[in-house]
N, C-alpha and C positions, 0 to 999 in steps of 0.2 A: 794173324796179327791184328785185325781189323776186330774181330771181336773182343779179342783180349785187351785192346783198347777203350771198346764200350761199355766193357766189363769195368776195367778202373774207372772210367767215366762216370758210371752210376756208383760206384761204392764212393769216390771223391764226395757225390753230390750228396749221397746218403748220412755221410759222414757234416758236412757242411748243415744238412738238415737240424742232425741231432744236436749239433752245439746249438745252432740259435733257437731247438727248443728247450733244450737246457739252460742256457742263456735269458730266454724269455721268465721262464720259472724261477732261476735264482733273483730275477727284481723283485717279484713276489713275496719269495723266502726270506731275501736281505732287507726286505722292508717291514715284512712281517714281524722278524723276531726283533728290528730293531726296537717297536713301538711293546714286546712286550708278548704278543699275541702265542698260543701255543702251537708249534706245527709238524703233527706225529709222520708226516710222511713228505719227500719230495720222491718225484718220479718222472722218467723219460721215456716214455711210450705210454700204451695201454694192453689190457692184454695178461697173460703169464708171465710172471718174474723170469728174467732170467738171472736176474744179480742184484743183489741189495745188501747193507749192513746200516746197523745202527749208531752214531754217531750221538751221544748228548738223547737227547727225547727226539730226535727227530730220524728215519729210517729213510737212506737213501738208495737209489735203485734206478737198473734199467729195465724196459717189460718188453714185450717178444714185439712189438704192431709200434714202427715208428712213425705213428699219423697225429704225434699230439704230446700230452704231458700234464703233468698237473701237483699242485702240494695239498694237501688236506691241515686248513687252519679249521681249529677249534670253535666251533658258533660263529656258523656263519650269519646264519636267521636265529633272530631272538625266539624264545617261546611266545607261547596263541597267546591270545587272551583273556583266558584261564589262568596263565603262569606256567603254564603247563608244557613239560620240550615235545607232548605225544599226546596224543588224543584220537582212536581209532572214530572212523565213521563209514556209514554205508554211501555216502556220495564218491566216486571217484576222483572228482575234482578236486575235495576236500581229502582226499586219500594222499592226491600229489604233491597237495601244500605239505600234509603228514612227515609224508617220506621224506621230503626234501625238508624239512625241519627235522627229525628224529636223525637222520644220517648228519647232521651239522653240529648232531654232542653224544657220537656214538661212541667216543675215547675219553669222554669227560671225566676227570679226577677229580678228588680232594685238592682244592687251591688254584684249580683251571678259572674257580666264577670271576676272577677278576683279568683272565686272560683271554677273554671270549673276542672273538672280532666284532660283532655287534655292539659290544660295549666299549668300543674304541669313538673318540669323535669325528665325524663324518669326515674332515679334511686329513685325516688317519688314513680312513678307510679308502676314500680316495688314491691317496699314494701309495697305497699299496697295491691296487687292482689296476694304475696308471702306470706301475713300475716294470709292470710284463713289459707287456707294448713297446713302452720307453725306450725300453731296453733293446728290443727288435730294429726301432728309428735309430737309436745310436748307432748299432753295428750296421745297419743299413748305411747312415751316412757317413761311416769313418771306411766303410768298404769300397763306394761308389767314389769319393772325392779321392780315396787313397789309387781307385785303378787310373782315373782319370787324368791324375796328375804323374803319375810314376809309370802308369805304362805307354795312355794315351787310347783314346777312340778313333776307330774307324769314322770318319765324318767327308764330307763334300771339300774339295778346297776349291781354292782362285785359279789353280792348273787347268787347262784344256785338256778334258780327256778326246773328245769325239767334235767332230763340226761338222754341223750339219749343210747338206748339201744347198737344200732351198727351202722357200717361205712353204710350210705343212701348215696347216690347223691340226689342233691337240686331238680334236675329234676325230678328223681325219683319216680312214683304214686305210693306209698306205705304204709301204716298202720304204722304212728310211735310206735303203741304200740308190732308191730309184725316186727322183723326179716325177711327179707330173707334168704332162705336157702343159708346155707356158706358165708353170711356176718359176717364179723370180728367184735367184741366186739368195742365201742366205745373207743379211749385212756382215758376217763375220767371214765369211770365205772370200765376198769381197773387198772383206778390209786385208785378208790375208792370215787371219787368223790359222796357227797351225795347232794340230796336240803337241803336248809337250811345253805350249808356252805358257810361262805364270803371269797372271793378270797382277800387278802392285798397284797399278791407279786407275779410277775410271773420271774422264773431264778434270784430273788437276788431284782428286782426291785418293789419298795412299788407301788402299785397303787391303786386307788381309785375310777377310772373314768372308765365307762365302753366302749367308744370310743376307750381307748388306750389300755384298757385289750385286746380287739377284734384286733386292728391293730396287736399286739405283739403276738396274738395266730395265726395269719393267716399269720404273717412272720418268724413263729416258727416251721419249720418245724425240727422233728427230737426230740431229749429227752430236756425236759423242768420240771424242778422244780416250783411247785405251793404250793405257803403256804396258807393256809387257817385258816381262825377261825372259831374253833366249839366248841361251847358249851364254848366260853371262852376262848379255848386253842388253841395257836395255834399248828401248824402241816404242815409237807413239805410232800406234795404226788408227787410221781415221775410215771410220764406219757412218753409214743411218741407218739407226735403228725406224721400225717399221714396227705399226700396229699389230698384232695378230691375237688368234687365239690359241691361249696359252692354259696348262694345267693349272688350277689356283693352289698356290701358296698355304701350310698353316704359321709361315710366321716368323717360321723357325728352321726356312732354308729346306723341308718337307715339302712334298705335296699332299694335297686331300686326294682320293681317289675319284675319278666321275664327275672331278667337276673343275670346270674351265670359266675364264673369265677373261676379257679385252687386255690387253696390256703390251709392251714393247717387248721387243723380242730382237734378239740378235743372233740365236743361232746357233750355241754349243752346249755342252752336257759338261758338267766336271768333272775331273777327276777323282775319285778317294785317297784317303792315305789316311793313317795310322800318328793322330797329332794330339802331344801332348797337352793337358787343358791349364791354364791358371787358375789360382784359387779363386778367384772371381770368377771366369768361367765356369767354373768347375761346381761353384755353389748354384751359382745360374743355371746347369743344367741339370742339377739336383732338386731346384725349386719346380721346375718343369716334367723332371718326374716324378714328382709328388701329385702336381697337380695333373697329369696322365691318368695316375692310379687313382687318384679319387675319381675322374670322371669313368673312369671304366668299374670303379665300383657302383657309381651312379645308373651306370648301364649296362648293367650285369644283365636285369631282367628283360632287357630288349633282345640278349645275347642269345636266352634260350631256345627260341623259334629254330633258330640256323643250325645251335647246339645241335638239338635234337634230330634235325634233318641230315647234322653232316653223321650222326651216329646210327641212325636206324630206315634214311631215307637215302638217296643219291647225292645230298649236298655235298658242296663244299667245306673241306677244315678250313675256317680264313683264318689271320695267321695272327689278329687279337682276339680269335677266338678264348673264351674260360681257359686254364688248363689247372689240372691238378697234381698231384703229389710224383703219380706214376708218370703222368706227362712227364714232369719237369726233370725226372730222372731218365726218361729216352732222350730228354734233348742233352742233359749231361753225359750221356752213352756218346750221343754224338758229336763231341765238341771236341774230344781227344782224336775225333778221323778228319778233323777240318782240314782245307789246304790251308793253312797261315800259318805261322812262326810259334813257336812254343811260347812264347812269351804275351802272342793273341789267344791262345788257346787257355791260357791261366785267366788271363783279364777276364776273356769270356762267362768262365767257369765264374771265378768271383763277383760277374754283374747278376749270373743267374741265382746264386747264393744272396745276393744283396736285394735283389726284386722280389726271394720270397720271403725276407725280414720287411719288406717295407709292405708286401701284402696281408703280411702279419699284424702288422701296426695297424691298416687299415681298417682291416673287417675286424680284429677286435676294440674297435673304438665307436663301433654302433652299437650304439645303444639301447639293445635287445640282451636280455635273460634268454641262453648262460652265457653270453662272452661276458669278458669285464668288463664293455663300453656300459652291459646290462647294468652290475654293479656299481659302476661310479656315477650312472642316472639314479640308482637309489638314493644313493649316499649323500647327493647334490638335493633330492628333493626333500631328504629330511632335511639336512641343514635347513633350506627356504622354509620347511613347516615350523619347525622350529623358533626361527626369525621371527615370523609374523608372530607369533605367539606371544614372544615376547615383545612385541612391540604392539601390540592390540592387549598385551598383558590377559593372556588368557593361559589355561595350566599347559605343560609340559604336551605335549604330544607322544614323546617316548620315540622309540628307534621305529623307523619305516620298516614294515613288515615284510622284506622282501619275499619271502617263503609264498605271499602270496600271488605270486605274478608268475611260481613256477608252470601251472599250467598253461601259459603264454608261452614262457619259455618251452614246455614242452614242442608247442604245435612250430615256433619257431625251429627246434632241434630237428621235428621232422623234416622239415623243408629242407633245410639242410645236407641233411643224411640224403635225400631223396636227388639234389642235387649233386651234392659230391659222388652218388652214382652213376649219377646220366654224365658227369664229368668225367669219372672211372673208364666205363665202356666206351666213352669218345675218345679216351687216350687212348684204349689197347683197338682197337678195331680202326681209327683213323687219326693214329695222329699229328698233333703239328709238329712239322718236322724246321730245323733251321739250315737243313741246307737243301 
């Protein structure tokens, strides 16, 4: 049974894949043909066909390898300099600008010249190579705010889960269930704090959220009134909080790992539970993984050292380690054998589907050849060449030659490819697991 669950688990996630790269493509496609542009092919995978038909001038399809996708619009790089769409040379470099210019009007018709994507104007072009992505963010945030609100996150509440015995330091290697000798009773056992009771005020102020309970206990040094509800009733327990050192904080009701800092302390760990978010909330914690994902894209290359060591050395998988495609599909295998409720197990699956539309958005919005973020840095610098032109009143510049920056884009591509394998063999030989 256990298999057979990990089994639907990855086809579910596989399945979630191919729409949002279908999904991704059709902003593309829907943007493309609005402005006019010609596009002989949409496709979902790479690879050998397994199915396709043609529809109008454009041939749609699915291909065997679902790691991607792509439409083929008509000119995408104008001709050289010559005028010319080909021009063979013995440089290699100048071979790659070739190819990548020669395969960009390799379907060109009679009455395609006025439907070339290069001869669209820039804020065209723009929206077209902005509309993938776009489109990733959308179903990104119409996934994450839709599980947040309707099913509800796992998160910390104001509930006592555990209370602790006596005053630890964070640092501290020692047995929560045992004391050290002459360690002082915790203020929250001797205020009477038990599990089970829900925190609603602390010193007069109602709260709910357990971010703010935690900031006002660790700026609360000294005697503090805590009302709680038990059993229905509520009740004021009068505690002193005590200096200590405690785990620091990111902000957000989180800790950082390894690292501690002075602050009050009273003595209990909370509860979890499964709470539904408001759309305020809910945007809130949306703005927060966004800007999550950008700093982990920012730190991608700090990541590799560890990558590499949890793949081919003794390391550790840490658990923001990169993950890739195959990962993301064992953690999907896994989420159908979780202990929680079928209804955490969807949400689950849906945040995992939603995290890789918004890592989507991500890394294609830098702006390196060949992702789109490459593209819409062209098409932004012609427009500005352009601009000044006109306004120093000097001739036309003409369309930014992007075809020449494929060799970049090549060396870029390597890296890549060469990454997304060190990422491959980190998944199948060690990888992050979520339970």
């Amino acid at each position: 049974m256990t298999t057979l669950m990990t089994v639907l688990g990855i086809i579910v996630f596989v399945l979630g894949l191919l729409f949002s790269i279908a999904w991704h493509e059709l902003g593309h496609l829907s943007t493309a043909k609005l402005f006019g542009i010609r596009v002989p092919q949409y496709m979902v995978g790479f690879g050998p066909t397994i199915f396709s038909r043609r529809k109008g001038e454009t041939e749609y399809g699915i291909k065997a390898i679902p790691l991607g996708g792509y439409i083929r619009m008509i000119g995408m790089f104008p001709p050289g300099d010559d005028g010319r769409i080909a021009a063979r040379s013995t440089s290699p470099w100048r071979g790659m600008i070739e190819d990548a210019r020669s395969a960009a009007f390799e379907e060109l018709q009679p009455g395609d010249e006025k439907r070339l994507f290069y001869t669209r104007k820039p804020w065209k072009r723009v929206v077209v190579m902005f509309a993938g992505p776009f489109m990733n963010l959308v179903l990104a945030v119409v996934i994450f705010l839709g599980v947040m609100m309707t099913f509800g996150i796992n998160t910390q509440t104001t509930t006592v889960g555990t209370v602790s015995k006596c005053v630890i330091k964070a640092s501290a290697d020692a047995d929560t269930d045992t004391c050290p000798k002459g360690a002082k009773d915790s203020p929250a056992k001797a205020a009477g704090l038990r599990p089970g009771d829900r925190i609603v005020a602390f010193n007069g102020h109602p709260t709910d959220d357990w971010s703010t309970l935690q900031t006002d206990i660790r700026n609360g040094i000294g005697e503090a009134t805590i009302t709680v509800e038990r059993d229905g009733v509520r009740k004021d327990l009068h505690a002193v909080l005590v200096e200590n050192e405690v785990a620091k904080t990111d902000g957000r009701g989180g800790y950082v790992e390894g690292e501690t800092v002075k602050a009050g302390f009273l003595g209990f760990t909370p509860a979890s539970g499964v709470v539904k978010q408001s759309f305020g909330e809910s945007v809130e914690r949306m703005g927060t993984m966004v800007q999550d994902g950008v700093d982990s894209l920012v730190a991608l290359p700090s990541k590799i050292p560890d990558l590499w060591d949890a793949t081919f050395g003794d390391g550790e998988r840490k658990a923001d380690s990169p993950m890739g495609v195959v990962g993301a599909a064992r953690v999907g295998g896994e989420i159908p054998n979780l202990d929680i409720p079928p209804s955490q197990q969807v949400a689950t699956m849906l945040f995992l589907v939603a995290g890789f539309n918004l890592s989507l958005f991500l890394f294609n919005m830098l702006p390196l050849l060949p992702l789109d973020g490459g593209h819409i840095a062209g098409a932004l610098w012609e427009s500005v060449r352009r601009h000044f032109a006109r306004l120093f009143r000097r001739p036309d510049p003409g369309p930014f030659d992007v075809a020449k920056l494929m060799p970049v884009a090549y060396v870029v591509a390597g890296i890549f490819i060469c990454f997304t394998l060190l990422v491959l063999i980190a998944d199948v030989v060690n990888p992050v697991r979520i339970t």
